[in-house]
N, C-alpha and C positions, 0 to 999 in steps of 0.2 A: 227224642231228637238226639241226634248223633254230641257224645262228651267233645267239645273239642280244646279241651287242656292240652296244653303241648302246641296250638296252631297259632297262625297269626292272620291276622285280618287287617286289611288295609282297605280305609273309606275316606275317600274324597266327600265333598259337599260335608264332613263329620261334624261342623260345629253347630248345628242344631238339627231341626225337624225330622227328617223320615233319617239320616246320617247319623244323628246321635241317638235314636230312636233304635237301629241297627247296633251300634255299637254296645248298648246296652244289655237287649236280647244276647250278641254275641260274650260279653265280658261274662254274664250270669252262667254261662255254657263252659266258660273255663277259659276261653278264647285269651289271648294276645292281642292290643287292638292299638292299631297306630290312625290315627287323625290328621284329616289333610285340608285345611283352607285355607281361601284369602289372607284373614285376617286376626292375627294373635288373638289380639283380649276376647270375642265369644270363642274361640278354641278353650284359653287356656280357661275360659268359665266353664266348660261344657265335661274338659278336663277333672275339675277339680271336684265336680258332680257327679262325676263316676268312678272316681279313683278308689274308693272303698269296695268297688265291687270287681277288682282287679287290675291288672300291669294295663297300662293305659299310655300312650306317648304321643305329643302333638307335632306337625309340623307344617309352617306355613309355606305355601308355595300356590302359585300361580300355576292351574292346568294346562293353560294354552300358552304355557312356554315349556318348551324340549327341556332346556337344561335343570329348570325346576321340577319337569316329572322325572327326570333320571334321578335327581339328588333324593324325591320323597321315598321314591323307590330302592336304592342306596340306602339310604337311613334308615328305613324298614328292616330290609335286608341286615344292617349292621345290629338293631336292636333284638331282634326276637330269628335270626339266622336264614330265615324265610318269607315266603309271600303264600299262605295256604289259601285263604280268599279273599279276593279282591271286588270289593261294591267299588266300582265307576259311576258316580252316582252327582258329582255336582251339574249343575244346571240352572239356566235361566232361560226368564220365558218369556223378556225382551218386552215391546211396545205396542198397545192392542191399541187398532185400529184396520182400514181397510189398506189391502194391497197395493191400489191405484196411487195411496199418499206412503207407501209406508219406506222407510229412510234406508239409503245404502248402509250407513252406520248403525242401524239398529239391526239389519242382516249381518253382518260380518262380526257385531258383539256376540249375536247367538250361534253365530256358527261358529267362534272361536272356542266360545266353554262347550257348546255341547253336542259340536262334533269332531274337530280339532281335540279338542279336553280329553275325548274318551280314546280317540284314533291312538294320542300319545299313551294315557294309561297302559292299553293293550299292547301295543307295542312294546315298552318296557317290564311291564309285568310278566309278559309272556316267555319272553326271554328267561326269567327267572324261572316259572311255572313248565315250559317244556325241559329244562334240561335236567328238572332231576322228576317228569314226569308224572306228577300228579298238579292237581289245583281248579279252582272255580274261580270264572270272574260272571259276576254280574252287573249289565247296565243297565241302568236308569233309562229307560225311553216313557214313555206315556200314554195314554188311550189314544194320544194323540198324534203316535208313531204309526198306530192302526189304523185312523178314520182319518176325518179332514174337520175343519172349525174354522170357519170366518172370523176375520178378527186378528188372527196372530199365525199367520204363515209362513212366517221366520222360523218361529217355535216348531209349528206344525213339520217343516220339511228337514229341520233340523234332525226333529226326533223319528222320523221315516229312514233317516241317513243313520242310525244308531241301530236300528232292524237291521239294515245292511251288512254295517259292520259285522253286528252280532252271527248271524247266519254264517259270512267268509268264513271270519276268526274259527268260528265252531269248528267249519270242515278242512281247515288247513290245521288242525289240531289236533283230529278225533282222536287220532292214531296214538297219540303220544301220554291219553290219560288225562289230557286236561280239558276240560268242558265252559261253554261259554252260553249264557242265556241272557233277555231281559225280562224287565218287567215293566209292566204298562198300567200306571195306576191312573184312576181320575181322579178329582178333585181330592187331595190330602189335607186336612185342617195345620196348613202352616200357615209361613209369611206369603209363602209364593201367591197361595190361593186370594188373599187376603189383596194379593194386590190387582190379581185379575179382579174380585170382585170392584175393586176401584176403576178400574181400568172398562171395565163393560158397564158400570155400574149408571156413570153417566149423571153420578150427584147422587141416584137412590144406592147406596151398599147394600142395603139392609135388604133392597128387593131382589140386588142381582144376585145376592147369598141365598133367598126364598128361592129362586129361580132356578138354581145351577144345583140344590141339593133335589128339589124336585124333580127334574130331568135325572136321576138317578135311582135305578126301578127300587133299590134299599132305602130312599131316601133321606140317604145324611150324606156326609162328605167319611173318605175314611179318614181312620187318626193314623199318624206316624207308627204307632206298632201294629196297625192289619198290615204295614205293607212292609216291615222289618222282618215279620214270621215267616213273609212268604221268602224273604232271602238270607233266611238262616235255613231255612230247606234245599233251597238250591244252593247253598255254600255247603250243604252238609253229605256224609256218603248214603241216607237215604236218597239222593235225588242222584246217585251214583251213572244212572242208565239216562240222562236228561240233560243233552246239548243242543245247542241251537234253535232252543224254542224260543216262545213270543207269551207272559205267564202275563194275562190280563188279571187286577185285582182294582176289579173298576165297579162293584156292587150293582153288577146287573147289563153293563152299560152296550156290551157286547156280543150281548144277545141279543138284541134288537135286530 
């Protein structure tokens, strides 16, 4: 895998799961690695856990607001001179239930982090990444930007709208060296999953977790670094010739 001492990496969602999962793979690599969420204390935990394994910097900031993704971005910019690759990667997966009950307020939370959130990313990142001509962003979409699931259609068309994005971004960029992809994972062993199993679960956890690794032809859930490796590859210049795809790392799920 491509050294990348000398770069810098900027990941939103960074203060745990599949985020600091990335930043890790990236720090070991030589990387420069700036951290971007809600909320200080697990940042600065998540910080102080990687800090031995190189130049590591946090910054709290709200994605679905402009003036906060221009300053992470800025401050990036100001710490390590650059933005080499950018994970666009926070997200939430909002309130399971059916469509007919499901709340204007629970639409507008998800589609503020996680398509709003990423809209702004790219936007200001890019800015940075065309003008001096090279760079990779990658975003977080889902298995669920690909197919459809009952249950959370907020989530579901949220992350269909993140395909969107990705594809434009890609070809209003091609020219310029800079390359834009996602990735579409399914069930990852974080919080998030943890809380869908609650949310389907219906009082049994323990059977919707039986359930949701079964329906996956590997049968497990992946862990936060099967889906880290796949975007150190696409942040890297082996994946040099690779824009505007759609990279499922869903253990099988896709092939159906």
């Amino acid at each position: 895998m491509t050294d990348f001492s000398g770069r810098s990496v900027l990941i939103t969602g960074g203060a745990g799961g599949i985020g600091a999962a990335t930043a890790e793979e990236f720090l070991k690599l030589g990387a420069r690695v700036a951290l971007v969420d809600l909320f200080a204390e697990p940042l600065e935990a998540t910080r102080e856990r990687l800090a031995a394994l190189g130049d590591v910097i946090t910054i709290t900031a709200d994605v679905t607001n402009e003036a906060d993704v221009e300053r992470y971005v800025a401050e990036t910019v100001e710490a390590f001179g650059t933005v080499d690759v950018f994970f666009n990667n926070a997200g939430i997966e909002g309130a399971v239930g059916p469509l007919t009950e499901a709340s204007v307020d629970n639409y507008e939370k998800v589609f503020a982090v996680n398509v709003r959130g990423v809209f702004l990313g790219m936007k200001h990142v890019l800015k940075v990444m065309t003008e001096r001509g090279s760079g990779s962003i990658i975003n977080t979409s889902s298995e669920a930007g690909l197919d459809g699931s009952p249950g959370v259609s907020a989530y579901v068309a949220s992350k269909h709208a993140v395909v969107g994005f990705t594809k434009s971004a890609a070809l209003e960029v091609a020219s310029t060296g800079v390359r834009v992809n996602s990735i579409h994972p399914s069930g990852v062993n974080t919080q998030m999953v943890r809380r869908l199993e609650e949310g389907f679960g219906g009082g049994d956890i323990e059977a919707a977790k039986a359930g949701f690794q079964a329906a996956i032809p590997m049968g497990r859930y992946a862990e936060p670094l099967d889906i880290a490796r796949v975007v150190v590859f696409l942040g890297s210049d082996e994946a040099s010739f690779v824009t505007g795809a759609q990279w499922r790392v869903d253990g099988g799920n896709g092939a159906r």
